[in-house]
SETORRO-61518 format. One line per 5 residues: number of its first residue (from 1); their letters; for each residue x, y, z of C-alpha. Coordinates in steps of 0.25 Angstrom, whole numbers. Layout:
NUM) a) X/Y/Z; ...
//
This chain:
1) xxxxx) -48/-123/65; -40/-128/77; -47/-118/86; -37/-108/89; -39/-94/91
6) xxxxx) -32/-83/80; -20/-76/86; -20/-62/83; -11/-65/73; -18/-73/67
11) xxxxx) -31/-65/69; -23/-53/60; -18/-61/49; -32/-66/49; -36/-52/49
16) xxxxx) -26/-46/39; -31/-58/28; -45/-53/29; -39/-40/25; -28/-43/15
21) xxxxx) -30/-58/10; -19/-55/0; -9/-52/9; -9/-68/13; -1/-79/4
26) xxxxx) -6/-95/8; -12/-89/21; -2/-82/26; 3/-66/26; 10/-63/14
31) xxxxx) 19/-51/19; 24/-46/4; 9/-47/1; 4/-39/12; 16/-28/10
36) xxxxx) 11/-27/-4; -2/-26/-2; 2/-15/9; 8/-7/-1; 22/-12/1
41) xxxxx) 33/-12/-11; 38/-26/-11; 42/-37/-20; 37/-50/-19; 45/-63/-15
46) xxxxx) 46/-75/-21; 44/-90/-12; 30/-88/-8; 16/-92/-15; 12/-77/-19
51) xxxxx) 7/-73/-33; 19/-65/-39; 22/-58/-51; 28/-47/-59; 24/-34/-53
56) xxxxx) 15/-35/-43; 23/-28/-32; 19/-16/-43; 5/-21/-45; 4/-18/-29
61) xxxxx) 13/-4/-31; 2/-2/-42; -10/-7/-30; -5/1/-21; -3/14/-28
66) xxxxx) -14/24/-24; -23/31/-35; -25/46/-37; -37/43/-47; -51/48/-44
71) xxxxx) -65/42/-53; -72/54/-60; -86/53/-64; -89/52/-78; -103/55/-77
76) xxxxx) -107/58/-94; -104/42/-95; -111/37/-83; -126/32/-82; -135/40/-70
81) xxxxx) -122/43/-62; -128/49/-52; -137/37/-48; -129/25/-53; -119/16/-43
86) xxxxx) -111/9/-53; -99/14/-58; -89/14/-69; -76/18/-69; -68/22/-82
91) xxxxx) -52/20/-76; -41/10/-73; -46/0/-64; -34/1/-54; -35/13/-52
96) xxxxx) -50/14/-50; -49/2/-41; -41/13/-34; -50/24/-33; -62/14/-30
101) xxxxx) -54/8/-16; -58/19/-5; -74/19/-12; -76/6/-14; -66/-2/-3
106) xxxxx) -73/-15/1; -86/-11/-5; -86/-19/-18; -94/-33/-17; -92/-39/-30
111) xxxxx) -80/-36/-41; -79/-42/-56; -68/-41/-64; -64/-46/-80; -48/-39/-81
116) xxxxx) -39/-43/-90; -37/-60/-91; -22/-57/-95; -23/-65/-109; -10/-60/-114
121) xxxxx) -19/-49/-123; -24/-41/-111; -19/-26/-107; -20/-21/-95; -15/-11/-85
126) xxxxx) -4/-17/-76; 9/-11/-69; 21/-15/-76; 33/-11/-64; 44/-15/-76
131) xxxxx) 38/-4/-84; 30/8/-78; 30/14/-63; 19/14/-55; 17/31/-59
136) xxxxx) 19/26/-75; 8/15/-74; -3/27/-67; 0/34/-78; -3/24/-88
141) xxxxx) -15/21/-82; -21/35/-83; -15/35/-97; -26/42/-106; -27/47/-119
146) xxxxx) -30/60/-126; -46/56/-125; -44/51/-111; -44/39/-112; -34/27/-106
151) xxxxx) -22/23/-116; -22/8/-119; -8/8/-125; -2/15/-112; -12/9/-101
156) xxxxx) -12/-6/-103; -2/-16/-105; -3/-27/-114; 0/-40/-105; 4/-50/-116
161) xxxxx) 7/-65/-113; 22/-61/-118; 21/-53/-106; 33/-58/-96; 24/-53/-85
166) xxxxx) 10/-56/-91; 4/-61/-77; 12/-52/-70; 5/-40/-77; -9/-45/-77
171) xxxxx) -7/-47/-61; 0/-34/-60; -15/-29/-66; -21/-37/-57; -16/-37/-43
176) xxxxx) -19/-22/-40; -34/-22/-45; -38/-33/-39; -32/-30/-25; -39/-16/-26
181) xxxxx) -53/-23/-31; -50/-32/-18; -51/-19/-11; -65/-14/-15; -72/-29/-12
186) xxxxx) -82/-31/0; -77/-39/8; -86/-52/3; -84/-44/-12; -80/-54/-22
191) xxxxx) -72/-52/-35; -72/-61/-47; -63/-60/-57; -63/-64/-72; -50/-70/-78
196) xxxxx) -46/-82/-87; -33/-92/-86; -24/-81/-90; -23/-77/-79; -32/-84/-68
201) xxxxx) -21/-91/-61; -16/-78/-57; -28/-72/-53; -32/-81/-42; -18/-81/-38
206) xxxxx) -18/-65/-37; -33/-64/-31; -29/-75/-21; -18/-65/-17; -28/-52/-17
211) xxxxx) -40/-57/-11; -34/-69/-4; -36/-86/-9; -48/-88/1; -55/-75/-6
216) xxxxx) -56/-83/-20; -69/-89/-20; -70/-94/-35; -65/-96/-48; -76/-96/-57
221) xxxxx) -75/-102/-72; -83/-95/-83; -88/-100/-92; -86/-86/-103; -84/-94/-116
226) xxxxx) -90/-107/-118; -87/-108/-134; -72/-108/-126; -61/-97/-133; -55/-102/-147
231) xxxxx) -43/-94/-144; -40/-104/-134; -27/-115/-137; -31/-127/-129; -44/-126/-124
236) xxxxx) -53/-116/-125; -58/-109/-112; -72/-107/-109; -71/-100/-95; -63/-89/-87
241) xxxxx) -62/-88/-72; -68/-78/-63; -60/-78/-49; -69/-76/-36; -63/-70/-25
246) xxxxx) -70/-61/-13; -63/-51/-3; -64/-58/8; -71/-73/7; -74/-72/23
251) xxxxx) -85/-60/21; -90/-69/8; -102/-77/16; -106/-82/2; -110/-77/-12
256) xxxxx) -123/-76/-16; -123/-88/-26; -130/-87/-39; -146/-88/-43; -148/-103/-45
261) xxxxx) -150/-106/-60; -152/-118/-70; -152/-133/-62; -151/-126/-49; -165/-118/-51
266) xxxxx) -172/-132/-58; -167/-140/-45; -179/-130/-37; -192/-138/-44; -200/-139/-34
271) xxxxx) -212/-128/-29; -222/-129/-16; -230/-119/-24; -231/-110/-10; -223/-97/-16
276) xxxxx) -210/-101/-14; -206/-106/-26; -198/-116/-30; -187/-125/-22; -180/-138/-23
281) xxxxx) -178/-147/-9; -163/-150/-3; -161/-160/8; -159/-156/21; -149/-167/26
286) xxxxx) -136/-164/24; -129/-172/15; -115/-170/20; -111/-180/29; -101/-172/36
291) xxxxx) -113/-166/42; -120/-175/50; -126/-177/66; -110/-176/72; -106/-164/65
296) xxxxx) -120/-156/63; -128/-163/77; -140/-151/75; -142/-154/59; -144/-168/64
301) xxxxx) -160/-170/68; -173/-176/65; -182/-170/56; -196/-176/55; -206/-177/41
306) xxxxx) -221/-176/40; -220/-188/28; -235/-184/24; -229/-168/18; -214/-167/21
311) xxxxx) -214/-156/30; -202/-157/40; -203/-156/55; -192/-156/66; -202/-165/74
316) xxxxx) -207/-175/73; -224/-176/74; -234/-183/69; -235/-179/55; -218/-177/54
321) xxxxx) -215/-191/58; -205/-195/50; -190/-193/55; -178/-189/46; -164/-188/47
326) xxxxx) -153/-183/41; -148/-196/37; -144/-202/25; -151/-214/18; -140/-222/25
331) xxxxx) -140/-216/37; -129/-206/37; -132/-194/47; -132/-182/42; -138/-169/46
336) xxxxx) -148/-159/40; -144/-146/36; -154/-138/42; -154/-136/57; -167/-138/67
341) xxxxx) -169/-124/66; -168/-120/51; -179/-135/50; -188/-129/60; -187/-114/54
346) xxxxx) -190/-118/39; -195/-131/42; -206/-125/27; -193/-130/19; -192/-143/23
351) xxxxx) -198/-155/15; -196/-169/17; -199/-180/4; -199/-194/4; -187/-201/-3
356) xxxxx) -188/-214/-3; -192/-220/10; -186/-207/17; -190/-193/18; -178/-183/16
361) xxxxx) -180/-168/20; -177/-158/11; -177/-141/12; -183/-131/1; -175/-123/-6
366) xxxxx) -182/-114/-12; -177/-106/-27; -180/-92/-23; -181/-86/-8; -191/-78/-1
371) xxxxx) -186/-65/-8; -186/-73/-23; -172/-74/-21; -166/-86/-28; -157/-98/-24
376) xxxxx) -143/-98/-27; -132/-105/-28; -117/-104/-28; -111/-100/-40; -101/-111/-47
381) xxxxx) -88/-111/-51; -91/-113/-65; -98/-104/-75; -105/-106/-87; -117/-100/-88
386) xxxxx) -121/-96/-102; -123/-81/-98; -110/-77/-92; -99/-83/-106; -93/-71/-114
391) xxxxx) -105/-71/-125; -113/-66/-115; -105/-55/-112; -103/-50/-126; -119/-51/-130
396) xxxxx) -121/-43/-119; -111/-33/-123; -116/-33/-139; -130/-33/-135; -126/-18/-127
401) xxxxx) -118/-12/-140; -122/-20/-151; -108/-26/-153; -96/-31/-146; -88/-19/-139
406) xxxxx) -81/-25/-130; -74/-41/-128; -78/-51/-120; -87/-44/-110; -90/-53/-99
411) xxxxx) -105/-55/-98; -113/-48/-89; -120/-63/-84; -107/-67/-79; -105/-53/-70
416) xxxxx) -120/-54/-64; -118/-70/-61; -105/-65/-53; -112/-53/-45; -125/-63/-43
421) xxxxx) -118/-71/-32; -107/-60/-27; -113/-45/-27; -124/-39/-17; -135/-31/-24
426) xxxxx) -128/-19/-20; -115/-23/-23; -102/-16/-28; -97/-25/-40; -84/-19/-46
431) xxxxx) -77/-23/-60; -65/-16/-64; -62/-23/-77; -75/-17/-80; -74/-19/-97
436) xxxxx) -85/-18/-104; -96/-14/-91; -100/-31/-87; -100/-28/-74; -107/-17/-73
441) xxxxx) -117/-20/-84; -120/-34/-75; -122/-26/-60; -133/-19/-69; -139/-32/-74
446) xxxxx) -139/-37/-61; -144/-27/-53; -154/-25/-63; -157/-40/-62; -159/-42/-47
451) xxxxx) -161/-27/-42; -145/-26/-38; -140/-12/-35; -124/-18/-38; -114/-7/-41
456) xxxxx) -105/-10/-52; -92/-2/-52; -84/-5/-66; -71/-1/-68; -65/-1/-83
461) xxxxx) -53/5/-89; -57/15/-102; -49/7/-109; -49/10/-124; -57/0/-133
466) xxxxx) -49/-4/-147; -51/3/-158; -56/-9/-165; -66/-13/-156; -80/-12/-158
471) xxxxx) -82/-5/-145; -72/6/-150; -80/6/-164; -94/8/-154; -86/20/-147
476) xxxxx) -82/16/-136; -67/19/-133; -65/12/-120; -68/-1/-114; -75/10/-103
481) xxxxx) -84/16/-112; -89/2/-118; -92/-1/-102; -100/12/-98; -109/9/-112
486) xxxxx) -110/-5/-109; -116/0/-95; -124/10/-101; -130/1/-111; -131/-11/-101
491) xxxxx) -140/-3/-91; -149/2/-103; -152/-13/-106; -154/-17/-90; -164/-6/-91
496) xxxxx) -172/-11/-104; -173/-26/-96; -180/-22/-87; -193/-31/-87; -209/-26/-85
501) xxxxx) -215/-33/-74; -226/-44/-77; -238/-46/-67; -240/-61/-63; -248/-68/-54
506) xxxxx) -244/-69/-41; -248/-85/-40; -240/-88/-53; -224/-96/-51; -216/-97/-61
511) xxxxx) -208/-107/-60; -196/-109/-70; -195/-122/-69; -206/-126/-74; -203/-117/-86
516) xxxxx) -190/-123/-87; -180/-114/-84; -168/-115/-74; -167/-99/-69; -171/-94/-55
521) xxxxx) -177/-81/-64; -189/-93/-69; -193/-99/-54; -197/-87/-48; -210/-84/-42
526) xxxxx) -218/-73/-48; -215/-64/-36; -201/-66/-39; -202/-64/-54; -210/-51/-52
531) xxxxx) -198/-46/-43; -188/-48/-53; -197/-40/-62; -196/-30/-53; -182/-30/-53
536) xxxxx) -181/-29/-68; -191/-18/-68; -184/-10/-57; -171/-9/-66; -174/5/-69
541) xxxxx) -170/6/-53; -156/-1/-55; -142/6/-57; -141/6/-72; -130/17/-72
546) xxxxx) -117/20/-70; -107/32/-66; -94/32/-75; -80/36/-67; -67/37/-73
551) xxxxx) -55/35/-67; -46/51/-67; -35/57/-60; -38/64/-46; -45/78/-45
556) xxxxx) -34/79/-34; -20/83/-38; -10/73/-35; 4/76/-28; 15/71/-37
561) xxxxx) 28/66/-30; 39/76/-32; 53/67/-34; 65/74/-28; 64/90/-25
566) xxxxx) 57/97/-37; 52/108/-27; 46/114/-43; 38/101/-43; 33/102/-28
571) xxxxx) 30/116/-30; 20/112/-42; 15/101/-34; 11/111/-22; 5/121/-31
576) xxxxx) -4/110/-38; -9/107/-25; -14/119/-21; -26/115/-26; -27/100/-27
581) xxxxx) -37/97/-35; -35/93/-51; -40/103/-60; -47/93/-67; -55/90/-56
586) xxxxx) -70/92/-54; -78/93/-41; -86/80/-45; -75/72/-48; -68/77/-37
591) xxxxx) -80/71/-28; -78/59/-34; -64/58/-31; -66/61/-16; -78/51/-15
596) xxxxx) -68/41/-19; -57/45/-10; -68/47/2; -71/33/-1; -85/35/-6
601) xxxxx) -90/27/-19; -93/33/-31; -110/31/-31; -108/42/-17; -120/50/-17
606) xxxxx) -114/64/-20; -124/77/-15; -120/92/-22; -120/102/-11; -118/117/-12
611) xxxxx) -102/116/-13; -100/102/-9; -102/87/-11; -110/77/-2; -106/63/-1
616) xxxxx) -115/52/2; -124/61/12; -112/67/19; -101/57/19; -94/67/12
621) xxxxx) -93/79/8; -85/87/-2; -82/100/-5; -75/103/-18; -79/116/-24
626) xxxxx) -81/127/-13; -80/127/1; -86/140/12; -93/138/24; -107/136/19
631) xxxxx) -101/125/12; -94/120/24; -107/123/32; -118/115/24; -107/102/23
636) xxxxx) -107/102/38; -122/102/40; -122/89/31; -114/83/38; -105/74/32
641) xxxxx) -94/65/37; -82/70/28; -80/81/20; -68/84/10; -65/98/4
646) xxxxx) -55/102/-8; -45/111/1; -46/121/-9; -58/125/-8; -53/131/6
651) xxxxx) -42/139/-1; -41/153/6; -50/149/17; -44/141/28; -53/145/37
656) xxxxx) -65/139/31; -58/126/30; -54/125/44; -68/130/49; -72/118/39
661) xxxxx) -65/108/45; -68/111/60; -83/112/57; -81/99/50; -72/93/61
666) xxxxx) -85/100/71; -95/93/61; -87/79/63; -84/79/49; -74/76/42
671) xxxx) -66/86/34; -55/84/24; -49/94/12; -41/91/0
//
């Protein structure tokens, strides 16, 4: 810092990267960036460092191109609907990424994904601006066939190494995702991101351009395969990557770190036998050099030693007598870590100990806290836990259906480690590669582990299963189906864990270490044992369901763009429009619809009245099957904020609609029809 105070303009720019972190290359405003991310149709120049490629001015076209989908409940496959907060949705991802943003804008805290590696054998949904328009590809997305569901051989593309623009179209599926996911984080939301050398040089490249380069916070290595694959030519691989980036790294104080485990537990062998279990001691001078009486003058002080107990006093006395500093051995000044304050404030924790000739004073840091929670640590770079490679995953998956129905599942270890140390307990924690339910199935095990009310939102595609497969030959037809089953089934066996609760007496410890184990679970006190028995026991209290949506063209008719002067064409458009609203519509899919265009999420309380709908205790209201004064009457005396009406509904009586709105407008309501 040389001291100087921002210019405004400097203050702006600074206030524009907060905002849009991808519209800045090395630093600085990238204007073809910041266009494109506007909206703009531009082509991208060469002669600058930018990750380019083959149709991503379409992939933005494709971005920026607004939805007319809706999510209709599908309420025969979901699991206690009314009561449950997680969700799945059955639909094209970009799309539904779509139709979440107004819900779910800024309000997601963690999001997983696993898409496509691009490994030359992948098929994916991807804009291909050589080919198709932008109206041909919406249509081959909501390509169905005659049992409803989505056509493989229309819908994807297979991206094959042969491929002149095999990058190019895995980016082209990319891009537009992640800058809508981007969308839906908090703003201390992290995402992480599974991939392997395919295409992992590209993906840092094009998240560094979304979320900005000092939003990446990791590249972890995972161990999924220690065996290594034996497809592989020169060496085989053992790990893929998961990238780490957050929203915004400012607003990111710090991640909660992960439950100490194995060496780090055993490092805590010592016990005062006074309730608060077991701690291992740390030295109180500072180590580092840097920091010594020049640069930290008020970490620089005297602290005096009772040599008979080891109790620490700030001064000195007959029974503290002996004076220590925070010097080296050789007589380097350093300084002490804790300030006079913290020393005089929990002076209990300090101990000195004889080392040598000398006495060293030392702080207790103690396993568990006051609440039983344990110690932590941050997470590392590398991976190899046993718990979190492949095998896991597909024991998990064969122990659900008796048999291998779907490929490579990710294990469910490998998705709690991840929320452990980034997700609240209340947390939104999105995956819209959803595949075979991981996600999902691990919020369950977690909440249902430590008490967590996380909301898991999945997101998968019903994309049809081979005919070959053992999942087809089990019945299941779609990828979709093998999801919602795998949830159902996951959630029957979280319930059957749950554990009785044993009595023991309140003066008994148990103390892992000296049964040799390295988990935190093993060193905690009885108290703290009999909680987590608790929790188990209380599972029958946890969110074990889930309410099924799928992806569906509006209730709402939409106005088609008339080319040239077809007055027949415009004429059949007006008279569609006298009464807007689809055929197939139904008033509870239309409720869902207007929640989301409101901005409300799909787990709103939603309260029948007599002729109308009540929205999260009056937020909204809606009226969609009948409208007369009573009707307008008893909305008003609940008085909610905004209330939306089907237009129709006040055909041939104009003047109930405008006595309507003035009452409303007299009510300080808001009142809107479509």
């Amino acid at each position: 810092m040389d001291g100087a105070s921002l210019t405004p303009e400097q203050e702006k720019l600074n206030a524009l990267k907060q905002v849009m972190p991808e519209a800045f290359t090395e630093g600085k405003i990238d204007w073809e960036k910041l266009k494109a991310t506007l909206g703009e149709d531009i082509n991208f120049s060469n002669e600058r460092y930018v990750l380019n490629w083959a149709g991503k001015s379409e992939a933005f076209k494709v971005l920026q191109a607004p939805t007319t989908k809706t999510l209709v409940p599908a309420k025969d496959e979901s699991v206690n609907f009314n009561e449950t907060e997680h969700i799945f949705i059955e639909g094209e991802n970009l799309e539904v990424l779509k139709v979440l943003q107004k819900s779910y804008f800024g309000k997601v805290k963690m999001i997983y994904i696993d898409p496509p590696y691009n490994t030359g054998n992948d098929s994916f949904i991807y804009p291909d601006k050589f080919s198709e328009t932008k109206a041909e590809y919406e249509k081959r997305v909501g390509d169905k066939d005659e049992e409803g569901y989505m056509t493989k051989d229309g819908m994807f593309k297979k991206n094959s190494k042969e491929n002149g623009q095999y990058h190019s179209n895995w980016l082209n599926m990319m891009m537009p995702r992640l800058y809508l996911a981007k969308n839906l984080l908090k703003q201390d939301g992290v995402i992480f991101v599974s991939i392997d050398d395919n295409e992992m040089h590209n993906l840092i490249l094009l998240m560094n351009e979304i979320f900005g380069e000092e939003n990446h916070i990791a590249s972890l290595a995972v161990q999924l395969n220690p065996r290594g694959r034996n497809l592989d030519k020169f060496i085989a691989k053992t790990h893929e990557h998961i990238l780490v980036y957050t929203k915004n790294s400012e607003n990111l104080d710090s991640m909660k770190g992960l439950e100490k485990e194995g060496k780090m537990v055993k490092e805590y062998n010592r016990d005062d036998e006074d309730g608060k279990g077991a701690y291992r001691l740390i030295g109180l001078r500072n180590r580092n050099q840097a920091f010594n009486p020049v640069t930290r003058p008020k970490l620089y002080y005297s602290l005096f030693v009772n040599p008979k107990n080891g109790t620490v006093s700030l001064d000195k006395s007959e029974t503290h007598s002996i004076e220590i500093l925070p010097d080296t051995t050789d007589g380097v000044q350093t300084c002490w870590t804790w300030g006079k304050d913290k020393v005089k404030n929990e002076n209990e924790l300090l101990i000195a100990e004889k080392s040598d000739s000398d006495f060293r004073v030392f702080r207790k840091d103690y396993l568990l806290d006051e609440d039983g929670r344990a110690a932590r640590t941050l997470p590392k770079s590398i991976w190899l836990d046993k718990e979190i490679n492949n095998d896991f995953g597909k024991q998990k998956i064969k122990n659900l259906f008796g048999k291998n129905v779907m490929s490579f599942p990710k294990s469910t270890f490998l998705i709690e480690k991840l929320m452990k140390f980034s997700s609240d307990n209340n947390s939104y924690v999105l995956d819209f590669f959803s595949g075979s339910g991981t996600t999902a199935h691990a919020v369950m095990a977690l909440n249902a582990e430590d008490g967590g009310n996380r909301k898991c939102i999945s997101v998968q595609l019903p994309e049809k299963c081979d005919e070959k497969s053992e999942a087809y030959k089990a019945g299941y037809k779609t990828i979709a189906d093998i999801a919602k089953e795998r949830i159902r089934r996951a959630a029957k066996e979280i319930e059957k864990e749950k554990v009785v609760p044993v009595k023991s007496k309140k003066n008994q410890q148990i103390l892992g270490l000296d049964l040799g184990t390295d988990s935190i679970s093993s060193i905690k006190t009885t108290t703290e044992t009999e909680t987590t028995t608790f929790k188990n026991t209380s599972v029958k209290n946890q969110d074990l369901g889930f309410k099924v949506l799928k992806l569906a063209d509006s209730n709402f008719k939409q106005w088609q763009q008339i080319s040239g002067n077809d007055m027949q064409a415009l004429e059949e458009q007006m008279k569609l429009f006298v009464d807007p609203v689809a055929e197939s519509a139904t008033t509870e899919n239309m409720v869902y619809e207007l929640l989301l265009k409101s901005g409300k999420d799909l787990n709103s309380s939603l309260q029948q009245a007599q002729g109308f709908t009540i929205v999260n205790d009056g937020e909204l209201v809606l009226i969609l099957e009948k409208a007369n004064q009573e009707i307008i009457d008893a909305i008003i005396a609940t008085k909610p904020q905004k209330v939306i009406a089907l237009d129709k509904l006040f055909k041939g009586n104009d003047q109930l609609k405008t006595n309507a709105s003035l009452q409303m407008k007299d009510a300080g309501i808001e009142f809107k029809t479509i």
